[in-house]
C-alpha positions as CSV (number, residue, x, y, z in Angstrom):
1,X,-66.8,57.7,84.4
2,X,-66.7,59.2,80.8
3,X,-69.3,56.7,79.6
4,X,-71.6,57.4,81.9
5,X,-71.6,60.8,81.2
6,X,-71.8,60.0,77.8
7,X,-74.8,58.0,78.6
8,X,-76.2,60.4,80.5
9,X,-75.9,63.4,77.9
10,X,-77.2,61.4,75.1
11,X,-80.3,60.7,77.5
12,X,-81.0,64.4,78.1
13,X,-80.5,65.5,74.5
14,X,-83.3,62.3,73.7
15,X,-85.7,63.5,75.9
16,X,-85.2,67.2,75.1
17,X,-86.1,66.0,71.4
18,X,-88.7,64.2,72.5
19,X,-90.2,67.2,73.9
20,X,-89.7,69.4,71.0
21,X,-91.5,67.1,68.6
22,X,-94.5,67.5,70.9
23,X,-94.1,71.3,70.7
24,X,-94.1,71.3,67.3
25,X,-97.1,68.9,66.6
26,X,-98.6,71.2,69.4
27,X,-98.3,74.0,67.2
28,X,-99.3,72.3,64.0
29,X,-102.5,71.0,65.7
30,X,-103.2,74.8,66.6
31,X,-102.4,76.1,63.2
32,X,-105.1,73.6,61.1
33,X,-107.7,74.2,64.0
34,X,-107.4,77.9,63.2
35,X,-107.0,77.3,59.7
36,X,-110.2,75.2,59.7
37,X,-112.4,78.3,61.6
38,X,-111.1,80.7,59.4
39,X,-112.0,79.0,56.2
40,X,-115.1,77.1,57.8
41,X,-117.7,78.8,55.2
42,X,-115.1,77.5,52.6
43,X,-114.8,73.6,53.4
44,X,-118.7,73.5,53.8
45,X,-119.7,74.9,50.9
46,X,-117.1,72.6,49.0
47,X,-117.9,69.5,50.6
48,X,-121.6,70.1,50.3
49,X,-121.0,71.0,46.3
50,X,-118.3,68.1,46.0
51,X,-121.5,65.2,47.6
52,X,-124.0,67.2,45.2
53,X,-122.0,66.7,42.3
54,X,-121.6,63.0,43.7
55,X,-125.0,62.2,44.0
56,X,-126.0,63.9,40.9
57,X,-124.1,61.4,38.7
58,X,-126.1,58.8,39.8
């Protein structure tokens, strides 16, 4: 009986884990899509500089 309990426990606690990590990805997908429309001007204008400077050397 104790070992299934045991079993059982350690199943819960697993999926409970399981379900946190996707939380948390949740939340740092969220964070970098807002991150990315708040600075949008920003990445743009250095991407579009960075592929100028690129293309200039050659």
């Amino acid at each position: 009986m104790k070992n299934r309990e045991r079993i059982k426990s350690l199943r819960s606690k697993m999926k409970n884990r399981k379900g946190m990590e996707m939380v948390q990805v949740a939340i740092l997908v969220a964070i970098a899509i807002v991150l990315g429309l708040i600075f949008k001007t920003e990445i743009i204008s250095f991407i579009n500089k960075t592929f100028e400077n690129l293309n200039g050397g050659f």
